[in-house]
Legacy VTK file of the C-alpha trace (Angstrom):
# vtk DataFile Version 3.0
C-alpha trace
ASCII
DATASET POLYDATA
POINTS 284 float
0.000 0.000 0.000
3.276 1.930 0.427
6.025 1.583 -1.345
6.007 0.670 -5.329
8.484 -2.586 -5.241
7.578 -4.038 -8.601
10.500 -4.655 -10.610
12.859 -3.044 -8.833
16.139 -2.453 -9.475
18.516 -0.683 -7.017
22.000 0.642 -8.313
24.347 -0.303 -5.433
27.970 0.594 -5.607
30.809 -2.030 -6.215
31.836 -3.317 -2.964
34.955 -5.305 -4.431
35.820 -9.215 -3.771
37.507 -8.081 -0.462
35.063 -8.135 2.268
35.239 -5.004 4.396
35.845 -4.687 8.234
32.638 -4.439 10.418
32.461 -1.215 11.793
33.008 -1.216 15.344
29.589 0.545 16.320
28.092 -3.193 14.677
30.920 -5.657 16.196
27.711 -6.704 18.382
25.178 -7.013 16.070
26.814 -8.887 14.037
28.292 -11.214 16.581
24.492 -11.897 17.087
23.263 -12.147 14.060
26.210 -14.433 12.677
24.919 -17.344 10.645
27.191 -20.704 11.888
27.199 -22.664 9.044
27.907 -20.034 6.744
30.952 -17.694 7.420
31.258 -13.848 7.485
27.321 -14.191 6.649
25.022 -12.590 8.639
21.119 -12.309 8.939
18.574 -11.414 11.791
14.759 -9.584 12.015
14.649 -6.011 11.689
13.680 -5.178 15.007
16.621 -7.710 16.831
19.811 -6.264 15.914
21.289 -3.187 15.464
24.540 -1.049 15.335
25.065 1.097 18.381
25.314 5.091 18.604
23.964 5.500 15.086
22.519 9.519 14.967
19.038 9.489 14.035
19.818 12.689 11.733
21.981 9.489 9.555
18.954 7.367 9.460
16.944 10.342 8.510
19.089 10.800 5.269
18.947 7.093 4.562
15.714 7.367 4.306
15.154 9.870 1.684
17.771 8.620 -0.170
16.625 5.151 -0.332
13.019 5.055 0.643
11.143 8.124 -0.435
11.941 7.535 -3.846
10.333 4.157 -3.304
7.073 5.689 -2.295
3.816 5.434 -4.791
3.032 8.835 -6.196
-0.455 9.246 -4.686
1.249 8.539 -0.797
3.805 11.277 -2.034
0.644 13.331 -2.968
-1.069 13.018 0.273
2.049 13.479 2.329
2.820 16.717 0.692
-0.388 17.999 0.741
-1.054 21.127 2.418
-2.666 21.316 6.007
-2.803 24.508 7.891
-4.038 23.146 11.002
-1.016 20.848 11.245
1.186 23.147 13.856
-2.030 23.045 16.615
-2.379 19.187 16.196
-0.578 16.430 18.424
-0.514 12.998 16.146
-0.792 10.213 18.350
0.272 6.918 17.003
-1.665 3.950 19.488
-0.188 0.160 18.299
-2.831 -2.521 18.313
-3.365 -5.482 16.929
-0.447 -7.852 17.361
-0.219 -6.063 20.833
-3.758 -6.648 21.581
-4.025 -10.525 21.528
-4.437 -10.543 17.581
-2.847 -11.421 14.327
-0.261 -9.352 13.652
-2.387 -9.299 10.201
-5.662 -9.304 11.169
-7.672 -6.246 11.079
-11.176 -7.509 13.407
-10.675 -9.178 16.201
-11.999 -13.246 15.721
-12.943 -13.015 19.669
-13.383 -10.270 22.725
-9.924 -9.652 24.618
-9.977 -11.674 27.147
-8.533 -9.558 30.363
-7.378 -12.174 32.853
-4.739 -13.683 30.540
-1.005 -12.213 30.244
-0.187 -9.103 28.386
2.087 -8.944 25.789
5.421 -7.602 27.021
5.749 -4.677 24.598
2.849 -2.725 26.094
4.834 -2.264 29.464
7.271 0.234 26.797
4.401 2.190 25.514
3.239 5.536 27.212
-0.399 5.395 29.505
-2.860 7.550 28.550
-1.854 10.211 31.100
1.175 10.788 28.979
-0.658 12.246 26.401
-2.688 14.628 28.833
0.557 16.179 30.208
1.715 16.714 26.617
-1.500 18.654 25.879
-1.411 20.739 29.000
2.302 21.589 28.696
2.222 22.283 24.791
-0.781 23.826 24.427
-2.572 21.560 21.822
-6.434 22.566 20.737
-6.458 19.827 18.266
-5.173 15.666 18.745
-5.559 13.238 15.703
-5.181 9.795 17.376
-3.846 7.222 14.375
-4.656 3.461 15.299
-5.837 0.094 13.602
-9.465 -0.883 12.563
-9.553 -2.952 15.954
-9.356 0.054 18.231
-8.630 -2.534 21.303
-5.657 0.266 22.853
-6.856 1.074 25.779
-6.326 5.025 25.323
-9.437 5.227 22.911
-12.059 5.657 25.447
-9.915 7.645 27.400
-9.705 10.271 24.379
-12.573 9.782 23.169
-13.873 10.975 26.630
-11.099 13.552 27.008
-12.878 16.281 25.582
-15.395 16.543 27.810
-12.632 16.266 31.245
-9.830 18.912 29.836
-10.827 22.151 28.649
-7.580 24.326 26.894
-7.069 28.147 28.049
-6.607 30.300 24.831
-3.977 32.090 23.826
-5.729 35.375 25.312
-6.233 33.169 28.595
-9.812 35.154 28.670
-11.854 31.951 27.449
-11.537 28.224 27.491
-12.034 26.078 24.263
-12.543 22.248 23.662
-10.006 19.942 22.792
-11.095 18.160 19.543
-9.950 14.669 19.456
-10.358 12.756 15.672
-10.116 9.000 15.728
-8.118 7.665 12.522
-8.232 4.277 11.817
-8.066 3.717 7.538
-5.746 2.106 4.966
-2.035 1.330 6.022
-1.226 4.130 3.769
-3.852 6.755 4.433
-2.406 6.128 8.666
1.041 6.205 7.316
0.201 9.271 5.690
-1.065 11.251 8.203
2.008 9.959 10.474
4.671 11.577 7.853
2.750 14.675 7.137
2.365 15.615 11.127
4.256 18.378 12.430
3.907 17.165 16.396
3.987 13.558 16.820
3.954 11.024 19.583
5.257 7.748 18.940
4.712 4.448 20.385
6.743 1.478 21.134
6.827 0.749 16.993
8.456 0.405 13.742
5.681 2.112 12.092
5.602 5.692 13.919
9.636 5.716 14.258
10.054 5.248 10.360
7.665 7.677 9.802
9.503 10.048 12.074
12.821 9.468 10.336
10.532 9.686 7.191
8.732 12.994 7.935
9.796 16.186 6.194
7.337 17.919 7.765
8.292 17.024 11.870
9.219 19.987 14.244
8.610 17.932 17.426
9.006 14.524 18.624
7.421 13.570 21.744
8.745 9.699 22.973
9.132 7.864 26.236
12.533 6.683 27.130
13.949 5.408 24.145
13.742 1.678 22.956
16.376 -0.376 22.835
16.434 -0.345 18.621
14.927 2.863 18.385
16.098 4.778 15.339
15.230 7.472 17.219
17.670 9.328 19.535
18.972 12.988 21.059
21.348 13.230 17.813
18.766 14.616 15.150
18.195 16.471 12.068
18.266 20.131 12.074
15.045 21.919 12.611
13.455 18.973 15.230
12.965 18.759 18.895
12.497 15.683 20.517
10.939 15.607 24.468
11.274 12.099 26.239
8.880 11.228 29.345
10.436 8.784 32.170
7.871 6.829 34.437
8.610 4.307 37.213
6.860 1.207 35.261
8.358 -0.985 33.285
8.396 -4.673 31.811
10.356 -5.960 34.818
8.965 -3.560 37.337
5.129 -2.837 37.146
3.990 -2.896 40.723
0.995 -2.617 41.542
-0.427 -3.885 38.593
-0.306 -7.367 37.372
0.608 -8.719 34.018
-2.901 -8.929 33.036
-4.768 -7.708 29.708
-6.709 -6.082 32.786
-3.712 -5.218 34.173
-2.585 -3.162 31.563
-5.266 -1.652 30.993
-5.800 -0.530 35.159
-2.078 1.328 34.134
-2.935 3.236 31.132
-5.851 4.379 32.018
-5.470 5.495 35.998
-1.912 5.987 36.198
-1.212 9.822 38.316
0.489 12.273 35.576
2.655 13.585 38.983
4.689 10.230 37.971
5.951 10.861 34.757
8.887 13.171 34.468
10.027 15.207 31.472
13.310 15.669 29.898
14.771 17.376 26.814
17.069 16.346 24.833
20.627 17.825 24.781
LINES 1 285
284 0 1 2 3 4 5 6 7 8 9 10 11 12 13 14 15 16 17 18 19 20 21 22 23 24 25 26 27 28 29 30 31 32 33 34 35 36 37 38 39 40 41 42 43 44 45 46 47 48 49 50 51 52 53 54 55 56 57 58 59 60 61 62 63 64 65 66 67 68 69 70 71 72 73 74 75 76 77 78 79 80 81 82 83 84 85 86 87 88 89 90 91 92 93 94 95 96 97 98 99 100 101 102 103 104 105 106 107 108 109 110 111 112 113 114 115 116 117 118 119 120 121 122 123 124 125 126 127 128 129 130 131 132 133 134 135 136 137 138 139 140 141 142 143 144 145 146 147 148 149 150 151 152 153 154 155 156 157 158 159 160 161 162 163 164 165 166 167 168 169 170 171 172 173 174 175 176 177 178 179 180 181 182 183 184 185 186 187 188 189 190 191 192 193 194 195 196 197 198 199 200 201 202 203 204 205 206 207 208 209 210 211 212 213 214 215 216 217 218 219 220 221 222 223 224 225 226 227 228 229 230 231 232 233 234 235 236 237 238 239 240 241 242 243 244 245 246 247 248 249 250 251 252 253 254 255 256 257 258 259 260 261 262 263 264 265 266 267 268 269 270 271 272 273 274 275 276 277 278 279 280 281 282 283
């Protein structure tokens, strides 16, 4: 839906009959990704391995050197398009599915979550919903555009959905109050991937879809993460022209006291967990 693959050809440069030394910054990736029975050969998932202290601003040239041109013209269009609302909004990019006790390909769920079973272990990394509150209060936002998949199981969707009515945003003449308008997205892969690119003020998740489209965006000014994932391509090194705020909490895979490692569990967190806990820092 994305990227036009058919016969593709890519141009790489001549790398000679003399393999090359593995950059230190990869010694460990490749040590873990090395294939036994076949020497100096090395493969591993996308999301295991990874070369260490890479800047994001170098992944963010990568990118438009190697994947924008890749794009199909009408998610070029729709990317580029012109939105005038786009400095007020906060995207918010909520991961379901896989996360959710799905298919990491299915769009409906084939049953009701079932909350007394164990959580997957990736939602303990992804921000609770009172995240996204302080974000609003501190920046100012009159407008949130919350990206998900058709399921809508994340937990945070009633909670915005209902936000509107709880938070009510001074003006900029602090003489009135205004209400927060909170959009729902949930379309095509590349309609969502879209709307990820174009934003100027995004929020990502614990996922490879809103951190490409970060590196991806030409149209980013701030970045809004918690504490960075282990194979983030996102980091404090950046282009020129983006900010990037990280949010620490006390919760983690490990340590999640006192919730359990429930579907129920998780939920109890995103949903009720005291903004006073989370703690804001900017990147140097």
């Amino acid at each position: 839906q994305i990227l036009q693959l058919k016969d593709l050809t890519l141009d790489l440069p001549d790398a000679g009959s003399q393999r090359g030394d593995i950059p230190k910054e990869c010694n460990e990736a490749a040590q873990a990704s090395r294939m036994n029975k076949e020497p100096n050969t090395y493969a591993s998932g996308f999301w295991t391995t990874r070369c260490a202290g890479v800047p994001g601003s170098e992944y963010h040239d990568l990118a438009f050197e190697y994947i924008w041109p890749l794009l199909k013209p009408e998610v070029k269009e729709c990317i580029e398009k012109v939105d005038d609302a786009a400095e007020k909004r906060l995207t918010v990019h909520l991961r379901g599915q896989d996360l959710w006790s799905m298919g990491e390909f299915d769009l409906v769920p084939k049953k009701p979550l079932n909350t007394s079973v164990g959580a997957h272990h990736w939602l303990w990394a992804n921000p609770p919903c009172s995240m996204y509150e302080k974000i609003i209060q501190e920046e100012g936002y009159s407008e949130v555009l919350v990206v998900t998949s058709p399921d809508k199981r994340h937990a945070c969707i009633p909670w915005f959905e209902q936000l509107p009515d709880r938070l009510q945003l001074l003006e900029s003449n602090g003489s009135s109050s205004s209400k927060l308008k909170v959009t729902i997205q949930a379309s095509s892969l590349a309609e969502d991937f879209c709307a990820l690119v174009k934003s100027q003020n995004m929020v990502v998740s614990f996922s490879t879809l809103s951190n490409a489209a970060a590196v991806l965006s030409k149209h980013l000014k701030r970045i809004y993460v918690r504490n960075f994932a282990a194979n983030s391509m996102l980091n404090c090194n950046l282009w020129p022209g983006i900010s990037l705020v990280r949010y620490g909490m006390a919760i983690s895979e490990q340590h999640h006291e006192p919730y359990n490692n429930t579907y129920g569990g998780v939920i109890e967190w995103f949903q009720t967990y005291n903004v006073s806990q989370i703690h804001r820092t900017e990147c140097k």
